[in-house]
N, C-alpha and C positions, 0 to 999 in steps of 0.2 A: 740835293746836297748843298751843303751852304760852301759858297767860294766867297774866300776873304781874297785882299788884293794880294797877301803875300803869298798864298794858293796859289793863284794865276801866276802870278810870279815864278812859282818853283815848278809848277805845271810846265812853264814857255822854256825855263831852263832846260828841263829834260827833254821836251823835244827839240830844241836847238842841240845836245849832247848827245842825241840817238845817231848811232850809224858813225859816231866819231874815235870808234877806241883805235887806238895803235894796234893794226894785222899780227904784228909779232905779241903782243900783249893777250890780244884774243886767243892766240893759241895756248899760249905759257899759261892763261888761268884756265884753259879747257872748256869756256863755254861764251857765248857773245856778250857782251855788256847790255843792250837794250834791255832784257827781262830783268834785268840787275836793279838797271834806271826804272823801270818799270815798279818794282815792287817798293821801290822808294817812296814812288808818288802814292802805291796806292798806302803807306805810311802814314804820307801826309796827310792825304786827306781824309784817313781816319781819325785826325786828331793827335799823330805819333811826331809833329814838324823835329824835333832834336832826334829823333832815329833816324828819320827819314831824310834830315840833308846831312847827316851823318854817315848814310850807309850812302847816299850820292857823294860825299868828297873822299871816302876811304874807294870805291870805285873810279873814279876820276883819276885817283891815284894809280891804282891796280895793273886800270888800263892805256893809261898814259898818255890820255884824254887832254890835247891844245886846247887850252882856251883864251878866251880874246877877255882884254881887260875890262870889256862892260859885265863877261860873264863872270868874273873874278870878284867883281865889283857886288855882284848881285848874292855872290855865296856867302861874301861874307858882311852885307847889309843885313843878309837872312840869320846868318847865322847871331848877329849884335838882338836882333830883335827876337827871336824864337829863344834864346840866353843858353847857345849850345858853347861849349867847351873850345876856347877859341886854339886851343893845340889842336882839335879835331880838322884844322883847316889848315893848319900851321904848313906844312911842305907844298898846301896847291899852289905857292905863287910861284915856284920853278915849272908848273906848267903854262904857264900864260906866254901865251907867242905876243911880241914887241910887233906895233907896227910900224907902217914905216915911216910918219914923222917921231916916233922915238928911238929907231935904226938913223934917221939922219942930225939926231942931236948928238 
């Protein structure tokens, strides 16, 4: 299989995002997020990248998935270059947990 860097890229996303959905989230959608993340990648790396970090930010959302600002950074570098629908990202920056030199600014 051929991996491009942005591959790798959305590859290391998801599993930096497995095992991270909000407990109360997983239940309210009825099933765990991983296979979610999971069928993203294999999206992507069938050539599908705008389904596939599409169906990873409408899950991120769902399950109400923290994320840190380099992974914020990375979704939607991905999303400026793969030329996904930049409303499709538009509410994940009220997930992004501050750290704490931007809590002490």
């Amino acid at each position: 299989m051929y991996w491009t860097e942005d591959r790798r890229r959305f590859k290391r996303l998801v599993e930096a995002l497995s095992g991270r959905a909000d407990a109360q989230a997983e239940v309210e959608m009825g099933a765990p997020l991983d296979p979610r993340l999971e069928a993203s990648l294999v999206d992507v790396m069938a050539g599908e990248e705008q389904l596939g970090l599409e169906t990873l930010c409408v899950n991120a959302l769902d399950y109400r998935v923290r994320l840190t600002d380099e992974e914020y950074a990375v979704i939607t570098d991905l999303a400026r270059r793969w030329d996904l629908d930049l409303r499709a990202i538009g509410d994940l920056n009220r997930l992004v947990i501050l750290d704490d030199a931007s809590e002490r600014s």
